[in-house]
C-alpha positions as CSV (number, residue, x, y, z in Angstrom):
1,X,83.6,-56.8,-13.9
2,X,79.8,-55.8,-13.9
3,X,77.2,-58.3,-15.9
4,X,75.3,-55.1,-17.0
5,X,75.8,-51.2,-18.4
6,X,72.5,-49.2,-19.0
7,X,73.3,-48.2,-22.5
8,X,73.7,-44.3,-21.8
9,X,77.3,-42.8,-21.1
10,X,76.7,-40.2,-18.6
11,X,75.6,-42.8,-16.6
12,X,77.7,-45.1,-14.6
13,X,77.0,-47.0,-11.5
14,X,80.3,-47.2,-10.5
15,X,79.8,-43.4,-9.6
16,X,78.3,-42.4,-6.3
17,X,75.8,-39.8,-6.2
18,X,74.6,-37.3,-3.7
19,X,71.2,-38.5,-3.3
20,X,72.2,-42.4,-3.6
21,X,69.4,-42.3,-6.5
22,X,69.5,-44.0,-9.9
23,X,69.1,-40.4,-12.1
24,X,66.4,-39.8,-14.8
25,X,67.5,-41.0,-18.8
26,X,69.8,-38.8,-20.6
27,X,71.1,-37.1,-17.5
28,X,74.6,-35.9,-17.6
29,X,76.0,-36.8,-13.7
30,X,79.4,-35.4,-11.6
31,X,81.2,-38.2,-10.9
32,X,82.3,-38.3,-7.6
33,X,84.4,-41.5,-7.1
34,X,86.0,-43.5,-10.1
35,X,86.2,-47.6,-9.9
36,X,87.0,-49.2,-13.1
37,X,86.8,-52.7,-11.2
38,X,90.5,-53.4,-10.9
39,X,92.0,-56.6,-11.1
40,X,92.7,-57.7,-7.2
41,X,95.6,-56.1,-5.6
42,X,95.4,-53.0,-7.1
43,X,94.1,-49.9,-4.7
44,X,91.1,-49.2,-6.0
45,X,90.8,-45.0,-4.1
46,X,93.9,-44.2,-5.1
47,X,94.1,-45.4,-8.7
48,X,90.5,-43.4,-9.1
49,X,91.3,-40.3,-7.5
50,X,94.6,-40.1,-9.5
51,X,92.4,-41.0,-12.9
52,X,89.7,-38.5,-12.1
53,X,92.9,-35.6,-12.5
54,X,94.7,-36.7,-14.9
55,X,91.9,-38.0,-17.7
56,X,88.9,-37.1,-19.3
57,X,87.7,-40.4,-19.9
58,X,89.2,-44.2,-18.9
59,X,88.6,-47.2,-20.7
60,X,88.8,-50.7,-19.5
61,X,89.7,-53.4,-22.6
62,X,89.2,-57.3,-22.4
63,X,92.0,-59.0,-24.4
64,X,90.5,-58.8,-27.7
65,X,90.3,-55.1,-27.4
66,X,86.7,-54.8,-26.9
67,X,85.0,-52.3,-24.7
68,X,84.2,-53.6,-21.1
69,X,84.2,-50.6,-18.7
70,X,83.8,-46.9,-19.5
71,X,84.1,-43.8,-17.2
72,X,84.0,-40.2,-17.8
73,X,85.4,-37.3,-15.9
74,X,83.9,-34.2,-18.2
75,X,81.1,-32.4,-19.9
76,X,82.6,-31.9,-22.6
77,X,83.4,-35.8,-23.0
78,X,79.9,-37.0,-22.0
79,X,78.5,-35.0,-25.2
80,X,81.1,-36.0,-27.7
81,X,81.5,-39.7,-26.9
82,X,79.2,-42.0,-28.2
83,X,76.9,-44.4,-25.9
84,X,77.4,-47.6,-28.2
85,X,80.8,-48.0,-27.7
86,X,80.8,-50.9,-24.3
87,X,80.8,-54.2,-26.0
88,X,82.5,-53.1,-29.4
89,X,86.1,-53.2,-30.3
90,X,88.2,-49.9,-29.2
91,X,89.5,-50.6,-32.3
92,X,86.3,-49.8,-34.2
93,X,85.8,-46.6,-33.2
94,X,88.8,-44.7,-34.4
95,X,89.4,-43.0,-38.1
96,X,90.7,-45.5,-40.3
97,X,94.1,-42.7,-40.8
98,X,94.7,-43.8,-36.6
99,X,93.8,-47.8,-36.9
100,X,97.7,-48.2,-37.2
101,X,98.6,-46.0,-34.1
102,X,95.8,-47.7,-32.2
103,X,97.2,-50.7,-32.9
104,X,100.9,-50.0,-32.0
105,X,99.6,-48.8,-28.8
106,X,97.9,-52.2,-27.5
107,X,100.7,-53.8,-28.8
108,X,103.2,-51.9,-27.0
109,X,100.5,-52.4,-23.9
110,X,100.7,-55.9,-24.0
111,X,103.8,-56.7,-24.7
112,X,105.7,-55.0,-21.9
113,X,103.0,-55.1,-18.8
114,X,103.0,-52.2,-16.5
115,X,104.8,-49.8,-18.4
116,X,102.9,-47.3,-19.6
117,X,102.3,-46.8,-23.6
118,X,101.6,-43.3,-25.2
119,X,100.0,-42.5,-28.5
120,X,97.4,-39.7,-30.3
121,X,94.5,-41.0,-32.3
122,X,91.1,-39.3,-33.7
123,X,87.7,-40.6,-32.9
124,X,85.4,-40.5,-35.5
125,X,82.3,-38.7,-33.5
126,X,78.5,-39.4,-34.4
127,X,77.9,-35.7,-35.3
128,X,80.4,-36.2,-38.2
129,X,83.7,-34.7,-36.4
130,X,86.7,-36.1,-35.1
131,X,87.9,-36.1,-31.5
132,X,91.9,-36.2,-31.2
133,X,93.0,-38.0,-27.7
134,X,95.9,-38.8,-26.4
135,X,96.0,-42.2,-24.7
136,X,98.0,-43.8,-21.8
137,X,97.8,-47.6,-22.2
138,X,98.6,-49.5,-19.5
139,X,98.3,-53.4,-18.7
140,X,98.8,-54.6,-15.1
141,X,101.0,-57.9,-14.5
142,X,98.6,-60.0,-13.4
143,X,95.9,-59.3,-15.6
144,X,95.0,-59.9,-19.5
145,X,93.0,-56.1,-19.1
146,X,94.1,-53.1,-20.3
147,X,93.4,-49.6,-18.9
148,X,93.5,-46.6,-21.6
149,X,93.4,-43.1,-19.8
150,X,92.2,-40.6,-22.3
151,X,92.8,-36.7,-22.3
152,X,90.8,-34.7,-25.3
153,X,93.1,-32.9,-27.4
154,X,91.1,-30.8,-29.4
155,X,91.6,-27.8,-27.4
156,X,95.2,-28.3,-28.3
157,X,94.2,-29.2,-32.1
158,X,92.6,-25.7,-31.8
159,X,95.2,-23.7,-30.5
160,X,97.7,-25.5,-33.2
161,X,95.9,-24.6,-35.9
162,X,95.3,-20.6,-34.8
163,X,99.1,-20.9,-34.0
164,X,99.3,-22.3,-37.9
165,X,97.2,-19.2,-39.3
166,X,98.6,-16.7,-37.8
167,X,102.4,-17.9,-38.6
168,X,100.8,-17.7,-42.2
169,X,99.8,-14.4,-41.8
170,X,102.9,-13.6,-40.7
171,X,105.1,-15.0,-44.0
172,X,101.8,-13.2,-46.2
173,X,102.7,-9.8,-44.4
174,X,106.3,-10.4,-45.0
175,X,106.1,-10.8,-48.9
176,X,103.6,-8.5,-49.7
177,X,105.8,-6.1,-47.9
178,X,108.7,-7.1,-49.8
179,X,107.3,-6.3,-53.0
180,X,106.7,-2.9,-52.0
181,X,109.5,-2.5,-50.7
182,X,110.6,-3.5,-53.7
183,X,108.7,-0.7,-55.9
184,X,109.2,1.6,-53.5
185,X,113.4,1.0,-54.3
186,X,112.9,1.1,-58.1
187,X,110.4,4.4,-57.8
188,X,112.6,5.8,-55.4
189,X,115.7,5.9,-58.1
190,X,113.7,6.4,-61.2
191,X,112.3,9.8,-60.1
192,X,114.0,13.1,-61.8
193,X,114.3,15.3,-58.5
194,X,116.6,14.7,-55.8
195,X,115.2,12.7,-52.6
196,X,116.4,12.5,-48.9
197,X,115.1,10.9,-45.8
198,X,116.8,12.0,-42.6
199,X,116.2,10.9,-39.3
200,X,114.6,13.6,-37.2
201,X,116.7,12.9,-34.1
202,X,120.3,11.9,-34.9
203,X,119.4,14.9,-38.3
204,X,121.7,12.1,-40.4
205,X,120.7,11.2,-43.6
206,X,119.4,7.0,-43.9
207,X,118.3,7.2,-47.8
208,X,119.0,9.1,-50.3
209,X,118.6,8.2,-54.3
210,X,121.2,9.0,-57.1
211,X,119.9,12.4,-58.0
212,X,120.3,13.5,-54.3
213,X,123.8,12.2,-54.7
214,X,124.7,14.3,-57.7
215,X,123.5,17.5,-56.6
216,X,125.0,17.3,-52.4
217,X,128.8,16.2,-53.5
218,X,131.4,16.0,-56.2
219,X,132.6,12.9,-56.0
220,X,129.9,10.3,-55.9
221,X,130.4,9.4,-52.6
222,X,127.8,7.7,-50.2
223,X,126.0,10.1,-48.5
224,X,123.8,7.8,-46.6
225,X,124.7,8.1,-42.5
226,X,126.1,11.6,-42.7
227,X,124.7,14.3,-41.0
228,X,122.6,16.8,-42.7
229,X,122.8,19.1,-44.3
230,X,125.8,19.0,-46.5
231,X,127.2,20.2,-49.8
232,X,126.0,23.6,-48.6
233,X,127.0,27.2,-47.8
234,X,126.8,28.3,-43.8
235,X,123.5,30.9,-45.4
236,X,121.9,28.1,-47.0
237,X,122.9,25.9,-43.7
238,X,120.8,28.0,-41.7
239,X,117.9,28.5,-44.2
240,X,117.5,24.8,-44.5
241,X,117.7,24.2,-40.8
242,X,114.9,27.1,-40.4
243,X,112.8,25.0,-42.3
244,X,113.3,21.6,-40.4
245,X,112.3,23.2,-37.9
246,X,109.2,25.1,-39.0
247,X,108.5,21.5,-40.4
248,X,108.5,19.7,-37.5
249,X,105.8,22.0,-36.4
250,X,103.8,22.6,-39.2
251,X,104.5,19.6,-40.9
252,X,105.3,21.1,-44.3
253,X,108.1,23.6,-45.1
254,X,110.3,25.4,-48.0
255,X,113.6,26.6,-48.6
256,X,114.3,28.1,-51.5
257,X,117.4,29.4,-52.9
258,X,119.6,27.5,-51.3
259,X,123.3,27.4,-52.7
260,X,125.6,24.8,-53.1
261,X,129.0,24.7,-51.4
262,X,130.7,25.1,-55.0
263,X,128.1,28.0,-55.8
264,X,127.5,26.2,-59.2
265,X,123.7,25.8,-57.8
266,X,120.7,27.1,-56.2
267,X,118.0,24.5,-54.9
268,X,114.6,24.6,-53.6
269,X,113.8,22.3,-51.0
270,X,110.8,20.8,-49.6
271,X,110.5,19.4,-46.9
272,X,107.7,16.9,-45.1
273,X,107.8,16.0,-41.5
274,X,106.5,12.3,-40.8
275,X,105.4,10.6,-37.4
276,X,105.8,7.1,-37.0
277,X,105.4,5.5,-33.6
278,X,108.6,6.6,-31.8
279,X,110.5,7.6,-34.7
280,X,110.5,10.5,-37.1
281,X,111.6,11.2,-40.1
282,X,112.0,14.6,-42.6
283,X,111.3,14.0,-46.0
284,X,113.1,16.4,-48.3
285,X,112.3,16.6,-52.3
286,X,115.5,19.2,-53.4
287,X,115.1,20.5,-57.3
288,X,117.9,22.5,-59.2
289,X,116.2,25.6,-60.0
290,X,119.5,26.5,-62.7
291,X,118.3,22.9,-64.4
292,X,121.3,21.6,-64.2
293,X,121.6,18.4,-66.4
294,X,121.0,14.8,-64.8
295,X,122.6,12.9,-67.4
296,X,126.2,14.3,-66.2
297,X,128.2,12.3,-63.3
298,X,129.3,8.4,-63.5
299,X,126.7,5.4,-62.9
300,X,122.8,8.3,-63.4
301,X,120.9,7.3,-66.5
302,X,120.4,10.8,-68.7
303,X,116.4,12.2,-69.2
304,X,116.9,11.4,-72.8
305,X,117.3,7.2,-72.2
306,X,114.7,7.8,-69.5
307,X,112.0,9.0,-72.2
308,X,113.5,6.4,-74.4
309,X,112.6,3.3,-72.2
310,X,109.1,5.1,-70.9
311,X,107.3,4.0,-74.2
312,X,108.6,0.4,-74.3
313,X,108.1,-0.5,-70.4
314,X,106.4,-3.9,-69.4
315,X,103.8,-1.5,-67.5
316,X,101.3,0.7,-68.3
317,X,101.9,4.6,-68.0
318,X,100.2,6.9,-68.1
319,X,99.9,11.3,-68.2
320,X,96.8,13.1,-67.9
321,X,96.2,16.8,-66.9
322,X,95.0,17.6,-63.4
323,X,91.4,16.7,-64.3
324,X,92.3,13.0,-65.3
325,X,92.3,13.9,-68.9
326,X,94.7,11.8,-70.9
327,X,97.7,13.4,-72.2
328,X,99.7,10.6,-73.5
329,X,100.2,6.8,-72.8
330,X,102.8,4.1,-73.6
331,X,102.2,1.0,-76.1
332,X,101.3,-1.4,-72.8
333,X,98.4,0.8,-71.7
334,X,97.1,0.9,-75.5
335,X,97.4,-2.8,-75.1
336,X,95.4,-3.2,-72.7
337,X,92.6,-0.9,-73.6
338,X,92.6,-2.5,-76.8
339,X,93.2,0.6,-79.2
340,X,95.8,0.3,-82.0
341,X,97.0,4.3,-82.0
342,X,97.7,6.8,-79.1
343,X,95.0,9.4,-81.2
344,X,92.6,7.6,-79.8
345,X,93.1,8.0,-76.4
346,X,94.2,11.5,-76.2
347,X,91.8,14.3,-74.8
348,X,89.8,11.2,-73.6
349,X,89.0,11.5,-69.8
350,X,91.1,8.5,-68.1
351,X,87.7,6.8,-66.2
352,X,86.5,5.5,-69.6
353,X,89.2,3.1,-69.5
354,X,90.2,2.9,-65.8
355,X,87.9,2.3,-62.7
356,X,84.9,0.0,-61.8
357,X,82.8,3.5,-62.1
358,X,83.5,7.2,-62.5
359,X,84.4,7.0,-58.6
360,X,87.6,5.6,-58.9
361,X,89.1,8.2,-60.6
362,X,87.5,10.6,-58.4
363,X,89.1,9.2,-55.4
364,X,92.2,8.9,-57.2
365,X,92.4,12.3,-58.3
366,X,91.0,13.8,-54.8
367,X,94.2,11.8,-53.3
368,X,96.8,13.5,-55.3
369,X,95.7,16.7,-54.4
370,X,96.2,16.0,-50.7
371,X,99.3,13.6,-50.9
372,X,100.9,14.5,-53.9
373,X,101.5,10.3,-54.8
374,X,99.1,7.3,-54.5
375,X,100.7,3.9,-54.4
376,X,98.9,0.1,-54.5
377,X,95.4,1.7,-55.8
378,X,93.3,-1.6,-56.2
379,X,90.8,-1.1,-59.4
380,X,89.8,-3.0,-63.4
381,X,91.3,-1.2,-67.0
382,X,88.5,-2.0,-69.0
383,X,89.4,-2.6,-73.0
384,X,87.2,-1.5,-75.8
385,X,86.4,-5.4,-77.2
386,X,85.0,-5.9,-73.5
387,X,88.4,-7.2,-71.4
388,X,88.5,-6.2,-67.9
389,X,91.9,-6.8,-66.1
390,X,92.6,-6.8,-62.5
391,X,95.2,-3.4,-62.1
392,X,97.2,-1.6,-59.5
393,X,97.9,2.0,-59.3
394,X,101.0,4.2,-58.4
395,X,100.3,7.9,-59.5
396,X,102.0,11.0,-58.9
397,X,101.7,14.8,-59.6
398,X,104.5,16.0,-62.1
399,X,105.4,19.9,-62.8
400,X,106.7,20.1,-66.3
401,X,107.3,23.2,-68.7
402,X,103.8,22.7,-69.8
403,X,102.2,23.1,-66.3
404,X,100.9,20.2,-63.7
405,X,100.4,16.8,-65.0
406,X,99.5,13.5,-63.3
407,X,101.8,10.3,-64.0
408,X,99.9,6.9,-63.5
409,X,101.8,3.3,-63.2
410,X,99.6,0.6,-64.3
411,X,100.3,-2.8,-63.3
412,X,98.6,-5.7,-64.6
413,X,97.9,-7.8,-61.1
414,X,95.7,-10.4,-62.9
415,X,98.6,-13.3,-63.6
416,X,100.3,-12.2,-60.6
417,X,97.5,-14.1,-58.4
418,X,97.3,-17.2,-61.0
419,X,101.1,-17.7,-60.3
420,X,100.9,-17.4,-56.3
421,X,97.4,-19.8,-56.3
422,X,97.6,-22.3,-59.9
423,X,95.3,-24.9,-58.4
424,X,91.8,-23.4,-58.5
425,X,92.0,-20.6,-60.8
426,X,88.3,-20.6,-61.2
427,X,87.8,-18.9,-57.5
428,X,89.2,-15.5,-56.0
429,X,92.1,-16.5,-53.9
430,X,91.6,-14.1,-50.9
431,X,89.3,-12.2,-49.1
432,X,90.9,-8.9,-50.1
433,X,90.3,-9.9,-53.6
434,X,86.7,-10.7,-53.2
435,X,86.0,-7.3,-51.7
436,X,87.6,-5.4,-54.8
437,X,84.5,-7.2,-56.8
438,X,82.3,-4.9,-55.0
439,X,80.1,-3.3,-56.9
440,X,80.6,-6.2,-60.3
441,X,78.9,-9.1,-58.5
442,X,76.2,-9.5,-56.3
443,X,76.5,-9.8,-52.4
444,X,74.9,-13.2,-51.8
445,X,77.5,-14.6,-54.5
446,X,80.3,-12.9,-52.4
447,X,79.4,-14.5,-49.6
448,X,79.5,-17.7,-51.3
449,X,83.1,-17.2,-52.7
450,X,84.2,-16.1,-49.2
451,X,83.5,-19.2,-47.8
452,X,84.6,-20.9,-50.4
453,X,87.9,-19.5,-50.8
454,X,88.9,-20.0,-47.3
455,X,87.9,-23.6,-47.1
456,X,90.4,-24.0,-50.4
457,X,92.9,-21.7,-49.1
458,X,92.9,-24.4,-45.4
459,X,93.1,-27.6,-47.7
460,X,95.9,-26.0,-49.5
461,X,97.4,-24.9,-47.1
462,X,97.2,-28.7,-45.2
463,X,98.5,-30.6,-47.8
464,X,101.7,-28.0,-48.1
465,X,102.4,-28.0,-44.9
466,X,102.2,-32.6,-44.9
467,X,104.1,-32.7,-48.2
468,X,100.8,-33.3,-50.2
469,X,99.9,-36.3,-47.7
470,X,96.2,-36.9,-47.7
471,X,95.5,-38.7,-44.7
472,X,98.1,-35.8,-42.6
473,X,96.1,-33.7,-44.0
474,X,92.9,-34.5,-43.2
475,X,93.9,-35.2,-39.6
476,X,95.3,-31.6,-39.5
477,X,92.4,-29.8,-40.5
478,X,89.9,-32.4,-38.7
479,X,88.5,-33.9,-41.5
480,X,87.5,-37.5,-42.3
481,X,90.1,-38.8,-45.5
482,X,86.4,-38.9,-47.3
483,X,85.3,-35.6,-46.5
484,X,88.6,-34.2,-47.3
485,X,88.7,-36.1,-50.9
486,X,85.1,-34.3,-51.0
487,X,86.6,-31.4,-51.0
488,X,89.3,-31.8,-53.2
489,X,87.1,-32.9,-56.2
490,X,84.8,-29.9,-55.1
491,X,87.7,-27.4,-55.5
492,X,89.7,-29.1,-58.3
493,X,93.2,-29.4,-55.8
494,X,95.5,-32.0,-56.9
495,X,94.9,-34.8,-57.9
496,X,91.5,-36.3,-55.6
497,X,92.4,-39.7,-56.2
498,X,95.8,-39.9,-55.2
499,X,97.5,-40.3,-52.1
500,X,101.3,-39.5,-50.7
501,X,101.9,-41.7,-47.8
């Protein structure tokens, strides 16, 4: 063993240098040959160059664990580890959440000599971070030394954790597609004219809703998977085929006229052509131009029960004229704008209730003119005491007897976030969320929320994925236990004090 170590890392005599000089202070050298003095007997070349591949760093303990010999391989190790460490105890300088592994592993070391012992633990840097390395412990026969080979894991740590995120992502995409999915279903049934999708290569029908049912056959059977069109006469065959066609070209097309196979009724038929990737779809909207009643045929809710439940449904509806002018709106929209009758909302345009500004109906009502629907439209309902909630749109264009109207579905989104996030209710709970205040708070306090929201959304995120375990935890996301107990006080997660071991 050497008497004496200048007290800097990067430097090392053991190392032999090109110019056979001593280098300047702080100067980070190549090593070109690795000798950890070896207890007699071992081969000293071979043992070195097999080191210098396999490790970032190698340790040499005495047999009270502290420090006597210290080599490193890499850059990255010469910055991160700290130039104190020969003399003090290994032991000393991990995080107090790996002083139990560390000690396993020179246990294991000395207790069985020359096998080799394996375990992770996190260094607690002098820049404040942690370094995660994964040791090799190994204690020759014939010595009392032992010889830790490290290898730097935070590249791994990294990788891990952007693995982590975006497997998160993933299950976020999944629900929030669900629950449209979901509203798309209940939307898709609740609407008064018949609907079809039908696949534009195989030209067989994959969704249809009840009305569409009623009006293609006689007996309520499942007309998903047949092939289109059906329930019709040979003319109106060839009519509504003309029109698929002209759709696929144009991309919008009519068919009007078109009779039944019973001849007890004419339809009109629109029809949309959509693009998607690989596959393509028609859309068909069919209407019963003889107004043939919807409340006839087994299992189809009538219009009357339909205008019945309108009034008393848990969300907000509704019906303004094509200029956004209100026309009439159920009791949950009153409750929410905070007016006691429907008198005094009517004639009122629909942006002194909806909408951060004027602008949000604008876009809304520019959309409908182009698409004919609007679904998930992100704005506030503000209430006449001064109550702004957090809404979603889905808004369509209706033809009634008393010309074009505009049907809105309001859905209160505000408790929907404090159920999905109940620990810090105080803070926006995504990014998405923090970009709809646009325009109600100032940028430099977004920025601040931003940050802030994704620290809280990591922690919580940690201490789901560890079972609420503190000290997992904090090794996950590459935190000291301290910091991480910062944190939770800062945020108001949990309980800070606690700990689930």
């Amino acid at each position: 063993m050497q008497q004496q170590r200048p007290n800097d890392v990067s430097y090392c005599p053991d190392i032999e240098h090109p110019t056979g000089a001593e280098p300047s202070e702080g100067a980070v050298l190549a090593p070109a040959r690795l000798d950890l003095n070896m207890p007699a007997g071992m081969d000293h070349a071979a043992s070195g160059e097999l080191l210098r591949e396999i490790a970032d760093f190698c340790l040499l303990l005495a047999a009270d664990g502290s420090i006597s010999d210290l080599t490193v391989h890499t850059q990255d190790a010469v910055t991160a580890l700290s130039s104190d460490w020969i003399g003090r105890d290994w032991r000393e300088s991990v995080t107090p959440d790996s002083r139990v592994r560390a000690e396993a592993l020179l246990s294991e070391a000395h207790a069985e000599p020359g096998q080799v012992a394996i375990g992770d633990v996190s260094h607690a840097l002098n820049d404040g971070t942690e370094m995660l390395v994964r040791y090799r412990a190994l204690r020759p026969a014939d010595s009392e030394h032992v010889i830790l080979i490290g290898e730097d894991m935070r590249s791994e740590a990294n990788l891990r954790q952007q693995l982590m995120n975006a497997q998160q992502a993933l299950e976020l995409d999944y629900w929030r597609l669900r629950q449209i999915e979901t509203r798309y279903r209940r939307l898709f049934d609740m609407v008064s004219d018949a609907i079809l999708v039908v696949d534009g290569e195989s030209m067989r029908i994959t969704e249809a809703n009840a009305r569409a049912t009623q009006l293609l056959t006689s007996d309520q059977e499942t007309i998903a998977g047949q092939p289109f069109p059906l329930g019709l006469d040979r003319k109106a065959e060839r009519n509504v085929r003309s029109a698929l066609e002209e759709a696929r070209v144009s991309g919008r097309a009519t068919a009007t006229d078109v009779t039944t196979l019973d001849g007890e009724r004419t339809l009109d038929i629109g029809v949309s052509f959509l693009k998607q990737g690989d596959e393509s779809r028609f859309l068909l909207r069919i209407s019963d131009t003889a107004g043939g009643a919807y409340n006839q045929g087994a299992g189809t809710p009538s219009e009357a029960i339909l205008q019945e439940s309108l009034p008393i449904a848990p969300d907000a509806i509704l019906i303004t004229d094509p200029d956004g002018r209100i026309i009439t709106a159920n009791r949950k929209f009153l409750e929410l704008a905070q007016v006691v009758s429907e008198d005094q909302v009517a004639g009122q345009l629909a942006d002194r209730w909806l909408g951060r500004s004027g602008v949000d109906l604008s876009v809304l009502l520019t959309n409908l003119r182009r698409n004919d629907s609007v679904k998930l439209f992100g704005t506030t309902l503000h209430g006449e005491q001064g109550s702004i909630a957090d809404v979603e749109i889905s808004a369509a264009g209706l033809s009634s007897s008393s010309g074009q109207c505009l049907a809105f579905f309001i859905r209160d989104v505000g408790r929907r976030v404090a159920v999905e996030h109940p620990t810090a209710a105080k803070l926006p709970r995504s990014i998405e969320q923090i970009t709809k205040r646009v325009g109600r708070v100032p940028l430099k306090d977004l920025v601040r929320e931003s940050t802030d929201v994704i620290e809280a959304l990591c922690i919580e995120a940690a201490l789901e994925l560890t079972h609420d375990n503190r000290a997992s935890a904090a090794e996950l996301l590459g935190l000291s236990r301290q910091s991480l107990y910062a944190k939770l006080r800062r945020y108001n997660i949990g309980a800070a004090g606690e700990d689930v071991e």
